[in-house]
N, C-alpha and C positions, 0 to 999 in steps of 0.2 A: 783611831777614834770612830765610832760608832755614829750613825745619822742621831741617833738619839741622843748621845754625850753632846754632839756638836749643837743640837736643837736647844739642851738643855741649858747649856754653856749661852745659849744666845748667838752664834754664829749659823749665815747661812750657807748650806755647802751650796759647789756648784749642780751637784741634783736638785736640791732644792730650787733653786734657780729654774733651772731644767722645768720641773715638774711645775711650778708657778707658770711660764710661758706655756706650757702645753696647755692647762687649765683656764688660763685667761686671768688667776686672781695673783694678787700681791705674793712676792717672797715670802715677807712676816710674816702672814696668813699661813702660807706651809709649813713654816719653822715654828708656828705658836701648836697647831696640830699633833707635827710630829713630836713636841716637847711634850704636851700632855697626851700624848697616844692613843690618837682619836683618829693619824693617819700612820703608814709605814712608807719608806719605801727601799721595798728590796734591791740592794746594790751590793754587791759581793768587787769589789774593785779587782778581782782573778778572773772576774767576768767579763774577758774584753769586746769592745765596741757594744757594750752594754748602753739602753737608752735609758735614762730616767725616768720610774714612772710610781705614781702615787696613789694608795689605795686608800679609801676612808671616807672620815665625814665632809662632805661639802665636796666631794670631788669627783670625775665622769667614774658613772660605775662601770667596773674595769669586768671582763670575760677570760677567762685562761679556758685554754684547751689542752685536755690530756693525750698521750701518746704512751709509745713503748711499745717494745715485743713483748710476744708471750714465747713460752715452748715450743706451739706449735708455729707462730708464724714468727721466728729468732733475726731474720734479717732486719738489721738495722738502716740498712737504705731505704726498706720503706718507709721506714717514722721519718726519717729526714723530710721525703715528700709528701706525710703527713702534715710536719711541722711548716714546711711550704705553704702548702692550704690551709694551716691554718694561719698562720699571717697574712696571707692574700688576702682573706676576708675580715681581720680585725682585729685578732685575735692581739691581748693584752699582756699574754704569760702565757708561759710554757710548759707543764708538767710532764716529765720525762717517768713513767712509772715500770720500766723495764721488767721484766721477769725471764726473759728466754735469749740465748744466745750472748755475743758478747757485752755483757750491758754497758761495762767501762767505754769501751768503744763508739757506745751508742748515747753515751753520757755527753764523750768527748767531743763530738762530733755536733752535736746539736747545741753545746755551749758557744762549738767555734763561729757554727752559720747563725745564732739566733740573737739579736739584736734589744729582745723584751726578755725581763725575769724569765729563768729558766729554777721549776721547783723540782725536788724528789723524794721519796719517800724512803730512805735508807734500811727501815728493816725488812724491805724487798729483797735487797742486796745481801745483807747479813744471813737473812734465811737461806740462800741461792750458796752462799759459801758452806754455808751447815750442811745442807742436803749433799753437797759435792763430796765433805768427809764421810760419807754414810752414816749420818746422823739423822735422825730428825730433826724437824724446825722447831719443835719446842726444846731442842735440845743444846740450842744456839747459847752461846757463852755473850755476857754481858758485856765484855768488855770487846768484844768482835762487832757490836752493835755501836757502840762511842766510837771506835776504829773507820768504822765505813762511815758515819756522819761528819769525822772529821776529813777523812780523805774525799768526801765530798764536796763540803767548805773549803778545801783545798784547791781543789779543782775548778770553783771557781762560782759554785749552786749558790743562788743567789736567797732561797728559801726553803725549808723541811719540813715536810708536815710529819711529825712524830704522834703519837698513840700516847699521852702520858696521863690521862686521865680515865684511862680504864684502870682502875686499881681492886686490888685484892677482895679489900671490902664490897666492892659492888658487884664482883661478878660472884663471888660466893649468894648475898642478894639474889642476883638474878637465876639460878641454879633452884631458886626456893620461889619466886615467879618467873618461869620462863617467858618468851615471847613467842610469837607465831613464827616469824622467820629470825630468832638470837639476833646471832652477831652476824651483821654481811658486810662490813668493811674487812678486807684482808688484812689490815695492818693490824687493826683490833682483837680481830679473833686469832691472830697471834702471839700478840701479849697475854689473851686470857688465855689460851692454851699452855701458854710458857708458864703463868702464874701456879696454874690448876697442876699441869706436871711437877714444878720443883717445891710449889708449896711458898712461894717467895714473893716479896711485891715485885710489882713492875719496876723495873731499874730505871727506864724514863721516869718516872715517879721521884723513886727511890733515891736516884743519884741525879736530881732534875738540875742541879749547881754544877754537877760536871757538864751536863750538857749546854748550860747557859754560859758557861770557861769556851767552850769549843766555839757557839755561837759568836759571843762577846768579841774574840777575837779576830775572826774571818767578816767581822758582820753580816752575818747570815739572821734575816730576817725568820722567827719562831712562826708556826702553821701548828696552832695547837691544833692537834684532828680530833673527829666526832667518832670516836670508834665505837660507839653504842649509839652511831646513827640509826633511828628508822628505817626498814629495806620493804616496809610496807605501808600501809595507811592503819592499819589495826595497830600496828606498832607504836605510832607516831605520840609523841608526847606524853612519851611514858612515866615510872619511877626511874629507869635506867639511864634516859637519856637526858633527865631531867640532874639526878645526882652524878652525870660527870662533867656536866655545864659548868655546876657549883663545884666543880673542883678545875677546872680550868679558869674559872676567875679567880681563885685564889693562886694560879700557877700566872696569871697576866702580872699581878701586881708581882710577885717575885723575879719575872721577866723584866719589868719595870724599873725596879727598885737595881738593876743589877747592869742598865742599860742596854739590855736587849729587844730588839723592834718585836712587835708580837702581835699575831692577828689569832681569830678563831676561826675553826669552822664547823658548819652546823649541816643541818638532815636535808636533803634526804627525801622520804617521801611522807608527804603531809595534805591531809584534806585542805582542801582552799581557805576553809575557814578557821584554821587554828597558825596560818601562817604571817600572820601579824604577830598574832602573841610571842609564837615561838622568836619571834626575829627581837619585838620588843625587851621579851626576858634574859636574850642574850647580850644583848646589849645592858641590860642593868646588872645583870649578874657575874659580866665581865669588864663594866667600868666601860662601857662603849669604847670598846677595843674593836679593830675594823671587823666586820662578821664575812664568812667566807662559805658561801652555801651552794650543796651538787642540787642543782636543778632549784625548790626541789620538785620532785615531781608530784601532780595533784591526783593522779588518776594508779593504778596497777596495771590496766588492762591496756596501756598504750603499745604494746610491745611493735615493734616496725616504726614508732610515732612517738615516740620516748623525747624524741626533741622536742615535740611542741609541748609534751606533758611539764618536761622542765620549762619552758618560756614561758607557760602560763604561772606556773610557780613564782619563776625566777623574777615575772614582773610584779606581781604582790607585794616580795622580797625586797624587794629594793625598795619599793617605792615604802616599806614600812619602814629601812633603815639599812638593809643589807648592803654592804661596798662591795663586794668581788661575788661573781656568778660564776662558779664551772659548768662550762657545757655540759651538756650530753647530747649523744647523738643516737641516727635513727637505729645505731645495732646494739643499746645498751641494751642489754641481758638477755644476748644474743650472741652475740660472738666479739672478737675484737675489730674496731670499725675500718674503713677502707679512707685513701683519702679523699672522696667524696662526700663522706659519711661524717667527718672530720668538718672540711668545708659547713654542710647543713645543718649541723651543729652547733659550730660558730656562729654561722649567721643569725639561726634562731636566739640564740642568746644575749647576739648583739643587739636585736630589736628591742628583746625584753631589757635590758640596759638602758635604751633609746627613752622607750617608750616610758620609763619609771622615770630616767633623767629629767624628762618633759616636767613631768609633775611636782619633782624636787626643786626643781628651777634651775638646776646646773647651767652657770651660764654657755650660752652658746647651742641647746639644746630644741628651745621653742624658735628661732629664729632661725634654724635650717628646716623646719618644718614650714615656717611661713616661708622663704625662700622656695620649696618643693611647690606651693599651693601657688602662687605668685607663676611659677615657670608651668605650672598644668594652664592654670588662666591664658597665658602666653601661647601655648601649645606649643612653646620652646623644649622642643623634645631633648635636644642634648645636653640643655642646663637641667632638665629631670635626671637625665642617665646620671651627669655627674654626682648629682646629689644622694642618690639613692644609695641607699646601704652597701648593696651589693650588685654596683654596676654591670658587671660582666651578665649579670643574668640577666638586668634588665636590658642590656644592649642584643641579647641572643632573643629573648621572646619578641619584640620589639618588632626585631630584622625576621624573626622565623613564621610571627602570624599577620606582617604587613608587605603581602607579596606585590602590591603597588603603594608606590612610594606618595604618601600622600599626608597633606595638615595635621587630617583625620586620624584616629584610629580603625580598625577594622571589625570593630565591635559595633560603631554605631555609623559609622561613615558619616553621608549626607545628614543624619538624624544628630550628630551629636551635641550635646547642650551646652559646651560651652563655646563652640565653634557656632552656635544660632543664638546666643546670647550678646558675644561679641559681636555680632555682626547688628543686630536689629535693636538691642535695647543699649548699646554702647559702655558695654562695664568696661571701663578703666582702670579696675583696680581702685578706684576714689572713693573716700569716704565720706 
């Protein structure tokens, strides 16, 4: 039975349990959610020593970080210590998007060590078998694409982000208006290559009931993808990306109706000020089904800085309605990231998270903030360290620009204001 069968039914699982104590709010409250699918939470129970955790309305906005090899760099040990850094610093989910080298292996491997939803995107996979027959990738057989989704869900993938709303009709469309940079989701330009080649609809599409049998089963939480996301700011909120929103909310309710968990996800890169709407009309046009958005990013020109370009997004995002933020990090559209790059990516995202939580009011969110300002007043340095997002850093600049051990910082020393505040005008903290 499915979190959602269970939801529906009125029973709360023990995830739900779970994810109520992590959030701080009532059981009911999560099983009311995830019955009318406003929350998910991905649990593939093949997933072992999996933690429960919950995406959606009224709950901490959650950060996944991507991973995987490519061709040229195939070693799978290093995403593990990827995936390392990125749970050190936060990180909520795990997307394994392998391309190069053994990916089963590197599937396996990071289901065993990783403790949060681990997602993937299977027609990576499918294509990587095609190309191996001497095939092209548009040449990949439909039924080798349900094959690898299911031996995914098998294994244990706790969510898929599949391509099923780029359909036939739209990218014919867009062939008759192009964009400035098309399609830049690889899953995407996939499927429209696959369509354009055989002449055929998209089989996610096409056969979206077989794949909600596969889901259904494994309870494998649905990641409808943006494959006619924005790859630029000229692009952003277009006819393209607009009509396959509207077809992903008619694929929610069919998700829905058939009790399969289901989130969306959205662009990508967007001027600052159309990133409300965009987030608002996802949410209406998908029956505020949880929204699931890369960065996005506000600017082009971030390139080395592409993380803060998505944190400045990411935090709009959220704070308009979006539940899950995927990083991005400093080497995006640059090469494949390092695990420091991993790390700094994280982190940013998780501020932007923070920072939106605040305003949304998630409980627990403005009360470690007042806690931080309380321990600065204090010049209690190590109840700061703890608090801080990402302690390790702040324990290292700390120790690396206070080469004498003092109250102070070394920025203002003898001069500092709350160190002359405390002392002569007696703040206590009272109001």
């Amino acid at each position: 039975m499915t979190q959602l069968e269970s939801a529906k039914r009125g029973e709360i699982t023990p995830q739900m349990q779970e994810v109520a104590l992590h959030e701080g709010i009532p059981a009911e409250t999560i099983r009311e959610r995830v019955a009318s699918g406003l929350a998910v939470i991905p649990f593939n129970e093949r997933h072992q020593g999996l933690k429960a955790c919950g995406i959606g309305f009224g709950l901490r906005t959650k950060v996944n970080a991507n991973l995987g090899t490519s061709q040229v760099f195939p070693e799978w040990e290093n995403e593990i210590e990827k995936m390392e850094a990125a749970l050190g610093a936060g990180a909520d989910a795990i997307m394994d998007l392998s391309t190069g080298g053994e990916l089963k292996a590197c599937r396996r491997e990071v289901l065993a060590r990783c403790p949060v939803p681990v997602g993937t995107v299977p027609v990576y996979e499918a294509a990587i078998r095609t190309r191996l027959k001497n095939k092209l990738v548009v040449e990949m057989e439909a039924d080798e694409l349900f094959q690898v989704i299911e031996e995914h869900a098998a294994e244990g993938v706790d969510f898929v982000t599949v391509h099923c709303g780029v359909t036939r009709n739209i990218v014919e469309k867009m062939k008759k208006r192009p964009r400035l940079l098309g399609i830049v989701s690889r899953g995407g330009a996939m499927m429209a290559g696959w369509m354009l080649h055989r002449g055929e609809e998209n089989p996610l599409y096409a056969q979206f009931d077989r794949l909600l049998d596969i889901c259904k089963t494994y309870d494998v939480t649905l990641s409808l993808g943006d494959g006619l996301r924005p790859g630029c700011l000229a692009d952003a909120t277009d006819r393209a990306q607009i009509e396959e929103l509207i077809v992903l909310g008619e694929l929610v309710e069919r998700a829905r109706e058939a009790q399969v968990q289901v989130m969306v996800e959205g662009p990508g890169h967007v001027p600052f000020d159309q990133i409300e709407a965009n987030v608002k009309l996802q949410k209406r046009l998908c029956h505020n089904a949880p929204f699931y958005v890369l960065g996005p990013l506000v600017t082009d020109i971030a390139a080395g800085y592409d993380h803060i370009a998505g944190a400045i997004g990411g935090t709009l995002a959220a704070v308009a309605g979006a539940d899950f933020l995927c990083y991005v990090t400093p080497s995006e559209h640059l090469g494949l990231p390092t695990a420091e790059d991993v790390r700094e990516g994280t982190i940013a995202s998780r501020i932007a998270a923070h920072a939106a939580d605040i305003v949304k009011g998630i409980p627990g969110a403005w009360a470690r903030d007042l806690a931080m300002a309380e321990a600065r007043r204090d010049l209690n340095w190590e109840k700061q360290m703890e608090l801080a997002l990402d302690p390790q850093r702040a324990r290292k600049v700390r120790a690396d620009r206070n080469p004498v051990l003092q109250e102070v910082c070394s920025m203002c020393g003898e001069f500092c204001a709350i160190d002359l505040v405390n002392k002569y005008l007696g703040n206590s903290g009272e109001k």
